[in-house]
C-alpha positions as CSV (number, residue, x, y, z in Angstrom):
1,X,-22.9,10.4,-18.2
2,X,-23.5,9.6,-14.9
3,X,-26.7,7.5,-14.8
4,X,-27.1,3.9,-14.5
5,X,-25.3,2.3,-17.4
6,X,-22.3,3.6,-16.3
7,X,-22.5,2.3,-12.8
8,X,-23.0,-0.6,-13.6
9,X,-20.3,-0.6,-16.3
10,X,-18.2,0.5,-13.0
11,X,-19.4,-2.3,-11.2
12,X,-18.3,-5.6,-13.4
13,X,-16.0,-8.0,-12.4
14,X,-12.5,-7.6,-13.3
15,X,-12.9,-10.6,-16.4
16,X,-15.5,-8.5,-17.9
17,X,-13.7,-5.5,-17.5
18,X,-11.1,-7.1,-19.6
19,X,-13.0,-8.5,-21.8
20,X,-14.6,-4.8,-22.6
21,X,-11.5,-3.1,-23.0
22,X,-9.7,-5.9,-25.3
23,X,-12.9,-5.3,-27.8
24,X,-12.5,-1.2,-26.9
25,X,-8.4,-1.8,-28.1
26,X,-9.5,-4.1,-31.3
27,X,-7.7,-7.3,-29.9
28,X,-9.2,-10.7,-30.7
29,X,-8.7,-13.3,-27.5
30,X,-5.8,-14.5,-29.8
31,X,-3.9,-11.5,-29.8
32,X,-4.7,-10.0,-26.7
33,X,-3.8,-13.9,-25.7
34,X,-0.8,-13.4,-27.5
35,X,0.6,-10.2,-26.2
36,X,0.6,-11.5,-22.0
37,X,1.9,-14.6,-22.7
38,X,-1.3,-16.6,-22.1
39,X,-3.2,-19.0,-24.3
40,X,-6.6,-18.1,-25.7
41,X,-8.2,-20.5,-23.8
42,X,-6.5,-19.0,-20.1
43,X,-8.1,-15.5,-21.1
44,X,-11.7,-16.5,-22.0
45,X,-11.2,-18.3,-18.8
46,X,-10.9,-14.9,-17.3
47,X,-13.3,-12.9,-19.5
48,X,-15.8,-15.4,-18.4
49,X,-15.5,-15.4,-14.9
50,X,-14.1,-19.3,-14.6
51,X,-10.2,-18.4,-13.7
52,X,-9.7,-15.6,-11.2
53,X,-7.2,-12.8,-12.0
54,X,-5.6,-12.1,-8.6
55,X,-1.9,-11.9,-9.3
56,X,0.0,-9.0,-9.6
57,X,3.0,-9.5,-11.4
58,X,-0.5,-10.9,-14.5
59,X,-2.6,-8.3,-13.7
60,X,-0.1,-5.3,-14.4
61,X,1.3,-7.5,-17.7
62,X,-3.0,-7.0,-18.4
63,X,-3.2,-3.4,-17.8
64,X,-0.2,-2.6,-19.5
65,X,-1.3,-4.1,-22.5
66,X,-5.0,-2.6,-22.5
67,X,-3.4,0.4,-21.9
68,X,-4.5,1.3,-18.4
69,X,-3.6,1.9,-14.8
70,X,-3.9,-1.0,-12.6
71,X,-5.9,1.0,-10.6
72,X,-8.7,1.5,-13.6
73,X,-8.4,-2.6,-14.1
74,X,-9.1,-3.6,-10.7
75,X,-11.8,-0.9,-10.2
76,X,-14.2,-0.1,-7.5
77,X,-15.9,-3.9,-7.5
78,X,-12.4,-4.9,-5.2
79,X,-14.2,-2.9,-2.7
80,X,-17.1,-5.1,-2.8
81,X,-16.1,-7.5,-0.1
82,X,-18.8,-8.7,2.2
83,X,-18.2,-9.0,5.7
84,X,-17.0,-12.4,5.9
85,X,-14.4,-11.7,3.1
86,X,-13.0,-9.0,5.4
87,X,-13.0,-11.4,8.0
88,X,-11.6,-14.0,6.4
89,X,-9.0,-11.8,4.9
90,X,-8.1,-10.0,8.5
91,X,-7.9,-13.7,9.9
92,X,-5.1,-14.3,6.6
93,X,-3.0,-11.5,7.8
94,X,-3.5,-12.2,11.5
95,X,-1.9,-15.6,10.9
96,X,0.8,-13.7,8.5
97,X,1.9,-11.7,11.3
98,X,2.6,-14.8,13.8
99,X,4.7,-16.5,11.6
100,X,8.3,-16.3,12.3
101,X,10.0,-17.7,8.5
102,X,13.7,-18.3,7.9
103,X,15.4,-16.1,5.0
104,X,16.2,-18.0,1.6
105,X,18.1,-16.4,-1.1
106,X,16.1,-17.2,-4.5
107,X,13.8,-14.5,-4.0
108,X,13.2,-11.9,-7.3
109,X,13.8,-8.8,-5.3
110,X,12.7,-6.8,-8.6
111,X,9.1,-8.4,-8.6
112,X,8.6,-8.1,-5.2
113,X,9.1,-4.2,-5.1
114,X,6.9,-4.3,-7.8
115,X,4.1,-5.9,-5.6
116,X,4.7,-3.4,-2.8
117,X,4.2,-0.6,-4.9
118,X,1.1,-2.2,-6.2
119,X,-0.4,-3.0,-3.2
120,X,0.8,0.8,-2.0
121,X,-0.9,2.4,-5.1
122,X,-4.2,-0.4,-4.0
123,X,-4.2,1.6,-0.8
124,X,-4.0,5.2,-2.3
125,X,-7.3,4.2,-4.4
126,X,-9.0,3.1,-1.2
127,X,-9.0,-0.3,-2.5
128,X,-8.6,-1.6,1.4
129,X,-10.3,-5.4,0.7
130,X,-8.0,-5.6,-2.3
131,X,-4.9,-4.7,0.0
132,X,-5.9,-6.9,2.2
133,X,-6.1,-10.0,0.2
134,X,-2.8,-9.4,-1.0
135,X,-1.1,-8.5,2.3
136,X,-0.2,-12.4,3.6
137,X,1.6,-13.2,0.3
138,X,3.3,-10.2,0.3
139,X,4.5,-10.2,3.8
140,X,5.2,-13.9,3.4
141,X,7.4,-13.0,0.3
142,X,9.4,-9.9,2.4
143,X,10.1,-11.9,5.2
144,X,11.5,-15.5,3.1
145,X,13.9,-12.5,1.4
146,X,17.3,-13.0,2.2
147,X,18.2,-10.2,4.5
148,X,19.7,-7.7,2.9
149,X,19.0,-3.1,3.6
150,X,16.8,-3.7,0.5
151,X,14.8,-6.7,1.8
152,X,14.4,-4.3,5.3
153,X,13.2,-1.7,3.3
154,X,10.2,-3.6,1.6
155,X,9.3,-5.3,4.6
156,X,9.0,-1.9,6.7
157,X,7.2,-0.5,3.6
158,X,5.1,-3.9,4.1
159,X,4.0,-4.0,7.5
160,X,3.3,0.0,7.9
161,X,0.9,-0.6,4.7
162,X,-0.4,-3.4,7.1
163,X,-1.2,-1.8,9.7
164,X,-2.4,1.5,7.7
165,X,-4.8,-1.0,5.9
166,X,-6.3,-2.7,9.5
167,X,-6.8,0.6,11.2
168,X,-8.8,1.2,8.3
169,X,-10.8,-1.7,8.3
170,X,-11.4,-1.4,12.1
171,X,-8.7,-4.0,13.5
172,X,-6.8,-1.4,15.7
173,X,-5.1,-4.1,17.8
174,X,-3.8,-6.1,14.9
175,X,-2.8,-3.0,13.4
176,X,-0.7,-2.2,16.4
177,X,1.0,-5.6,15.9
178,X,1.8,-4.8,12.3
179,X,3.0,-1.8,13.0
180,X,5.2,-3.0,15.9
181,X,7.0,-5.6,13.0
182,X,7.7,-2.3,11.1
183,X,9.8,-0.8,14.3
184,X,11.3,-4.1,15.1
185,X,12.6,-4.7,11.4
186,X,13.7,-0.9,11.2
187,X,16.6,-2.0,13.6
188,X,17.0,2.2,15.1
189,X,17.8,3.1,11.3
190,X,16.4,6.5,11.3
191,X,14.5,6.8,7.9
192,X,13.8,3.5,8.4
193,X,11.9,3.9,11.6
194,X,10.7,6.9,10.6
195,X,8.0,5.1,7.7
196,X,7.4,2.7,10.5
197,X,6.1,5.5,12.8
198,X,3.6,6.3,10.2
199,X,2.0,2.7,10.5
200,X,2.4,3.5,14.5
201,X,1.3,6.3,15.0
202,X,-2.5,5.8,13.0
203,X,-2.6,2.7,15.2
204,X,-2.4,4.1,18.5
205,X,-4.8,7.0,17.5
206,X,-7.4,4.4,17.0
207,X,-6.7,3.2,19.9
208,X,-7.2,6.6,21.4
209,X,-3.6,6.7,22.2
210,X,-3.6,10.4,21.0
211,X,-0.2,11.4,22.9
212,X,1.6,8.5,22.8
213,X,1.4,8.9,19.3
214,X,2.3,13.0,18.7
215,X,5.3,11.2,21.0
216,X,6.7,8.9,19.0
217,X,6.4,10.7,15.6
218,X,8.1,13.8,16.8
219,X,11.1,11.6,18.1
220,X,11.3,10.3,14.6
221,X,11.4,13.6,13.0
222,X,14.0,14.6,15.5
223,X,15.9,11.3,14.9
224,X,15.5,11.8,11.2
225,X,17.0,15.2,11.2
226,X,18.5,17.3,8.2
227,X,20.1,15.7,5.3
228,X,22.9,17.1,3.1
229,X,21.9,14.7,0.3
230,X,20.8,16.2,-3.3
231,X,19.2,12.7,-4.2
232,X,17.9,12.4,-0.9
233,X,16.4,15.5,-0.1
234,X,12.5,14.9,-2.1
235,X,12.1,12.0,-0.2
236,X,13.1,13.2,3.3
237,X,11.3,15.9,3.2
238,X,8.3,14.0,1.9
239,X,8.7,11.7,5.0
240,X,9.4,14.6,7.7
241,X,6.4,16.6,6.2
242,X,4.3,13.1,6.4
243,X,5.6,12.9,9.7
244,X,4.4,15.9,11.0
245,X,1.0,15.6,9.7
246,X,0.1,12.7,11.7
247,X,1.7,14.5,15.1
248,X,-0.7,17.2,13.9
249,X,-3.3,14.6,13.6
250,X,-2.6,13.2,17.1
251,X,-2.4,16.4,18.2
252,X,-5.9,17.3,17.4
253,X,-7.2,13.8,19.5
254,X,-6.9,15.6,22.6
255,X,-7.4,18.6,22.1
256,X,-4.5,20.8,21.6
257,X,-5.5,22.6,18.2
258,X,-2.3,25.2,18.8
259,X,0.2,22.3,18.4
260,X,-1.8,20.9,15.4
261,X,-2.1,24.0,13.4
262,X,1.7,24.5,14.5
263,X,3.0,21.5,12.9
264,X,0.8,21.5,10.2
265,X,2.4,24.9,9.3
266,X,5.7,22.9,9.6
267,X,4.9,20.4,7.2
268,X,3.3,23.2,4.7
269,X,6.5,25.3,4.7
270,X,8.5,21.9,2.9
271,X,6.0,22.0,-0.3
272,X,9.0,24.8,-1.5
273,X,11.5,22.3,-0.9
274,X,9.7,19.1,-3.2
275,X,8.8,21.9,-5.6
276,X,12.3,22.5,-6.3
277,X,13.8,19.3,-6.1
278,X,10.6,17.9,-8.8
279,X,11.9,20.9,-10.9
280,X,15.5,19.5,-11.0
């Protein structure tokens, strides 16, 4: 059915979305209450609207125990933001992003790569508002991270996801910032630099900087190179196929549809190489 009920059904707040799949599931407040950890009170506080559920680590303990994708929790309504949300939330990161914090060590690394592949999985579903309320606590937990290759890693991931998210949203030159935290933190390590580039390069094509950015991602797939690495391999060529989609992409801003179509083909002829590697 595709008529109004269900739109609107689509359209609750996140509480009542809860509220409807505890019932859907059987669970009393009690139990459901009982099963995250929270008292009965904390989740008609939710149900109703009263407590907001905003974060991450609760609201995937939530849709784990309703049974659901986080994805199918937060729903479209995180897309609702009005335009002074958006702004407020843009002016959250901007502020992020010119903060300069020293490293401590108490940091849960574990929950903090969950919340970048939250807020990653966020972006896939086009959840962009959503992202972008959760962008200054995330980049604000990656950078007070002691400094380790692992802490690098999530704060690359981080600030490409940043400026992915802006570009989207319109802020081209804040994305550009972003995406210019992702190269510095990448330190020249190849794969690295190379998820960087990503954030990079759909900056400077909003910023109609079409060959400046086919520039800089095809010296990252040139400084990324071959790898000899089994465990490696899915995820390289994943990158160097991503990679050469967005030179394609920049490409195609000026003009030159040969070199698009030719490194689109370049990208296409790796789908045999994840094939295999998924079948291992």
């Amino acid at each position: 059915m595709n008529g109004p009920g269900r739109r609107e059904r689509r359209e609750l707040p996140i509480g009542r979305r809860v509220a409807q799949l505890r019932v859907r599931r059987g669970m009393s407040q009690q139990v459901f209450a009982d099963r995250i950890g929270k008292s009965k009170s904390w989740v008609d506080k939710v149900e109703r609207g009263v407590r907001n559920l905003d974060r991450l680590s609760v609201i995937e303990t939530v849709a784990g125990v309703l049974g659901v994708a986080t994805g199918v929790l937060v729903g479209p309504s995180a897309n609702q933001a009005t335009a002074t949300e958006v702004a407020a939330a843009v002016e959250r990161v901007r502020e992020s992003l010119a903060r300069y914090d020293i490293p401590t060590t108490d940091t849960n690394m574990a929950e903090l790569d969950r919340q970048v592949a939250y807020a990653h999985t966020a972006y896939r579903h086009a959840q962009h508002p959503q992202v972008l309320r959760i962008l200054p606590d995330l980049l604000a937990g990656t950078r007070h991270a002691h400094h380790t290759a692992t802490t690098a890693d999530l704060l690359v991931r981080a600030y490409c996801l940043a400026a992915q998210v802006l570009v989207k949203l319109g802020e081209p030159d804040l994305a550009w910032l972003a995406a210019d935290r992702a190269m510095t933190t990448a330190s020249g390590d190849s794969r690295r630099t190379a998820v960087a580039v990503v954030g990079l390069a759909q900056a400077l094509r909003a910023l109609r900087r079409g060959r400046l950015a086919m520039a800089v991602t095809m010296t990252a797939v040139e400084q990324l190179g071959p790898t000899c690495c089994p465990n490696a391999m899915a995820e390289h060529a994943a990158l160097t196929g991503t990679l050469l989609i967005e030179a394609a992409l920049a490409a195609a801003t000026y003009g030159d549809a040969a070199t698009a179509g030719s490194l689109t083909d370049r990208a296409a002829c790796l789908g045999p190489v994840l094939s295999i590697m998924e079948a291992r």
